[in-house]
C-alpha positions as CSV (number, residue, x, y, z in Angstrom):
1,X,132.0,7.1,-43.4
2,X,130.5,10.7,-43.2
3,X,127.0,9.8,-45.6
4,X,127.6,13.4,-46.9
5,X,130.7,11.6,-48.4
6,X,129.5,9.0,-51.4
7,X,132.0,5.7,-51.6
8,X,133.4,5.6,-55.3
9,X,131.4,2.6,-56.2
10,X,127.9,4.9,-55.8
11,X,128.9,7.2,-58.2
12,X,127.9,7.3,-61.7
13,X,130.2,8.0,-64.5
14,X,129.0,11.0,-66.3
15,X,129.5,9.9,-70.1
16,X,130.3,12.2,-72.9
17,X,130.5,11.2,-76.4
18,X,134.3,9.9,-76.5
19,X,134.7,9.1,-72.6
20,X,134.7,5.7,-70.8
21,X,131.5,4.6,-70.2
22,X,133.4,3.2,-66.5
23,X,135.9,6.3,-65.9
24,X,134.6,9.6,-64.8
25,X,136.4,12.2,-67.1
26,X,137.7,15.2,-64.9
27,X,140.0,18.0,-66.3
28,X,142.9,19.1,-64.0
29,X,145.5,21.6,-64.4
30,X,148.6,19.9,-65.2
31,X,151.0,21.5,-63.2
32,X,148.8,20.0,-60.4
33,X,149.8,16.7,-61.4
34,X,153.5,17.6,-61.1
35,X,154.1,18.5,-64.7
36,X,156.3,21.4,-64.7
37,X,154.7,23.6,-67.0
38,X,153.8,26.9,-64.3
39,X,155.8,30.1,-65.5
40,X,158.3,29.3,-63.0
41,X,158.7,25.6,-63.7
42,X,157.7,24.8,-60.3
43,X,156.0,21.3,-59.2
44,X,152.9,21.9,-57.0
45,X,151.2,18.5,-57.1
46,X,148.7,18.0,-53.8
47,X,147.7,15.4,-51.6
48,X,143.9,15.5,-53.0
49,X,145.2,15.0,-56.8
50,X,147.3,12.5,-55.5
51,X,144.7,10.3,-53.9
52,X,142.4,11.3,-56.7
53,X,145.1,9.9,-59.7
54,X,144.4,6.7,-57.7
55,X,141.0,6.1,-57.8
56,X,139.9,3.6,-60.6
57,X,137.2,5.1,-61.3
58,X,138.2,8.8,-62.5
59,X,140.2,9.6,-65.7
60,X,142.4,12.5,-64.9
61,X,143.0,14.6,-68.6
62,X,145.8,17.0,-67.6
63,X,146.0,20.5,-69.4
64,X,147.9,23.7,-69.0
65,X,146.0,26.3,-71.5
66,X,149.2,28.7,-71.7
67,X,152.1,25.7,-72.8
68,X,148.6,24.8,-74.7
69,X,148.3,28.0,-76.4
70,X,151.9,28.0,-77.4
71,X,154.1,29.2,-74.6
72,X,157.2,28.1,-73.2
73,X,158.1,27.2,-69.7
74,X,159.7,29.1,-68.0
75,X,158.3,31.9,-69.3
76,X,157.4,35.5,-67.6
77,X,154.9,36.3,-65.1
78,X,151.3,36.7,-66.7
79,X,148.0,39.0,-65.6
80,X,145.3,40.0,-66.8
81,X,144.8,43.4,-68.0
82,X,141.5,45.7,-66.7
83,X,137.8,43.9,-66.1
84,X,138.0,40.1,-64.7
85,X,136.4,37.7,-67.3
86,X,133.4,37.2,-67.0
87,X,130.9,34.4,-68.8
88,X,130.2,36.7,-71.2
89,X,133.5,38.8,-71.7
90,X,136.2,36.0,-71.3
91,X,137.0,35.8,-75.5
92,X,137.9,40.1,-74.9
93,X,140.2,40.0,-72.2
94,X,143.5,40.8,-72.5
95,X,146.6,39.7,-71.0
96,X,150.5,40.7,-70.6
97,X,153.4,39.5,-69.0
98,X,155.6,41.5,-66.8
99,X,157.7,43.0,-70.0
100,X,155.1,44.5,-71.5
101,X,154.4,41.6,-73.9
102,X,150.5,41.3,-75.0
103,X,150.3,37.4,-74.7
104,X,146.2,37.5,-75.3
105,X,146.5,35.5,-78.2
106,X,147.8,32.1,-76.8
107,X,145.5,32.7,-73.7
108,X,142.9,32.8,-75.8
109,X,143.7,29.3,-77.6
110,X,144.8,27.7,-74.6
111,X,141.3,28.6,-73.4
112,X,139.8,27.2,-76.5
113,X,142.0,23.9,-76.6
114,X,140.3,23.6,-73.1
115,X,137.1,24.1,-74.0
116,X,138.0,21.6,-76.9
117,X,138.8,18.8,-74.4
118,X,136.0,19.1,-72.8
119,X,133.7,18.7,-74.9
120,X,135.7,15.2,-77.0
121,X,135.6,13.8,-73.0
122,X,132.3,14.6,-72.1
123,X,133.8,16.5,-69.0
124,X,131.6,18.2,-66.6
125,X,134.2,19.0,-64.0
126,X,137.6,20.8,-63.7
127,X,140.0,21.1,-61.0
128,X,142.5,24.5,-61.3
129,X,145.0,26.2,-60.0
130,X,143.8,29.3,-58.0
131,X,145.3,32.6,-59.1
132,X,146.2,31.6,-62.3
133,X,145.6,33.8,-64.9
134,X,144.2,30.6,-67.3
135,X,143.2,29.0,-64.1
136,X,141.9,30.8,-61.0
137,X,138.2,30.3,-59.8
138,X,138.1,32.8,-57.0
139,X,141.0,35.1,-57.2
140,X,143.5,36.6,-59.7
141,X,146.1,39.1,-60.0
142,X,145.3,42.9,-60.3
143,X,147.5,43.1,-63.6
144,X,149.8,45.8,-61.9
145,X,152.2,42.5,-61.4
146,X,152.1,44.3,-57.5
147,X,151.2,40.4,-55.9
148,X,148.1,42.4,-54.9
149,X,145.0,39.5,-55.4
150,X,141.3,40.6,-56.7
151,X,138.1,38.6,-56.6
152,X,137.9,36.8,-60.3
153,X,138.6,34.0,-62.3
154,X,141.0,32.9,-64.9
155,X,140.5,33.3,-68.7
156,X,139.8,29.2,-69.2
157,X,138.1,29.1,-66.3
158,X,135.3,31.6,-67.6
159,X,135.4,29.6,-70.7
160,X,134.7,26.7,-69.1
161,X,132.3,27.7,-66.7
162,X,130.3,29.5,-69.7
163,X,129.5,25.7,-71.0
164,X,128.9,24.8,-67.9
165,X,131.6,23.2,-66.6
166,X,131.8,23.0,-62.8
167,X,135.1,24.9,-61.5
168,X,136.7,24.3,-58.4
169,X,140.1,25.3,-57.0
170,X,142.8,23.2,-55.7
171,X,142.8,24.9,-52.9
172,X,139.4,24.4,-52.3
173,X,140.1,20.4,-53.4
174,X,142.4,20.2,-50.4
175,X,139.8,21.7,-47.9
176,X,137.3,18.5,-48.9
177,X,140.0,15.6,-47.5
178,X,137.9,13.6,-45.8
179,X,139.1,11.9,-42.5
180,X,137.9,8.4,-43.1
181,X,138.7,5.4,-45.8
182,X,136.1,5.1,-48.5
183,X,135.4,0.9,-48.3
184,X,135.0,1.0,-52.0
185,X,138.9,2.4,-52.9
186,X,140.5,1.7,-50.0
187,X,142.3,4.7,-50.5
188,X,144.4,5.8,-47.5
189,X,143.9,9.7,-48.1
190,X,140.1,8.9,-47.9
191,X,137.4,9.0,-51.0
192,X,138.3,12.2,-52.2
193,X,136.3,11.6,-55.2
194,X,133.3,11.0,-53.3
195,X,133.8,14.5,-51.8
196,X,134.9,16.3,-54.7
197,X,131.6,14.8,-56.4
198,X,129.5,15.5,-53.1
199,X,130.3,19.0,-53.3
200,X,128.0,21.9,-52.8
201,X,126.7,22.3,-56.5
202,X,125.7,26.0,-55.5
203,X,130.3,26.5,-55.1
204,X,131.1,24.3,-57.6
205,X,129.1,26.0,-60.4
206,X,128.9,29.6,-58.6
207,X,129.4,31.6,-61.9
208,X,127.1,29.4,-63.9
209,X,123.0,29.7,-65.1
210,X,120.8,27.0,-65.2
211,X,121.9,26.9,-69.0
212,X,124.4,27.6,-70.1
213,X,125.9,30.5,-71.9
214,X,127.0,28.9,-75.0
215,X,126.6,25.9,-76.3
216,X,129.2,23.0,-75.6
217,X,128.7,21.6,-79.1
């Protein structure tokens, strides 16, 4: 196995006040799971989420901040409007759909219900969809509903990041496969927890101080 890579059974659980003191508490955008919650109803589960839903020592807490804020699926299209959030700007950007429709509001308590969940698991990691407008970590929508992509991150995702969260895409997730079989899962997709975990702290937490921003309690 690469050494880089850390077999599950070297990794400690990082214990909040309500989580497992045996599972390792990760959030994960649900429509990653397969839930069809995306605008478009759409499934896009992946291979890493897969083999990570497999590995005993992880509890996976799914979340979609829009259904979570209070809207339907299907629903319309949804970009951000103006400045990308920021750590320090995320609560005062606003967001539309492709009618018109201001839809800040339930971004804005989607984003909180995330922040929420969180802090009950004791989560210091989050895996989301990129481009999302809740969920993107490197890239969203220009908010001209155009399909033209900027540099920036999703409205939870600034939230999150802003209590210091660790972010990283799903896209990213997939890029961190590793070829061999972790001895300690036996997981056929290889240890993608021991990657994920192993991750470049400098990518993971790209947008994020030291301390954080605000406080998580």
């Amino acid at each position: 196995m690469n050494q880089s890579i850390l077999p599950c059974a070297q990794i400690q659980p990082s214990v909040g006040a309500s989580s497992s003191a045996q599972l390792i508490p990760i959030l994960v955008s649900a429509c990653l799971t397969g839930e069809p919650c995306r605008y478009d109803c759409k499934p896009c589960d992946t291979p890493a989420i897969r083999a990570l839903s497999r590995c005993s020592r992880v509890r996976l807490i799914p979340f979609c901040p829009e259904m979570d804020g209070g809207l339907d699926a299907p629903r319309h299209p949804c970009e951000i409007q103006g400045s990308a959030p920021t750590l320090d700007t995320w609560r005062s950007v606003q967001v539309a759909n492709c009618v018109g429709q201001d839809v800040t509001a339930p971004f804005q308590q989607g984003a909180q219900k995330a922040l929420d969940l969180a802090k009950r698991y004791g989560v210091r990691l989050a895996i989301c969809k990129e481009k999302s407008p809740t969920c993107a970590s490197t890239v969203i929508y220009d908010g001209t509903f155009s399909g033209r992509l900027i540099p920036g991150m999703g409205l939870t995702v600034a939230g999150l990041r802003s209590v210091g969260v660790g972010v990283i895409s799903d896209q990213q997730l997939d890029a961190l496969l590793p070829e061999d079989v972790c001895p300690a899962c036996a997981n056929p997709e290889g240890c993608v927890l021991g990657a994920l975990l192993s991750y470049d702290d400098a990518h993971l937490q790209v947008y994020t101080d030291t301390q954080p921003h605000e406080s998580a309690e």
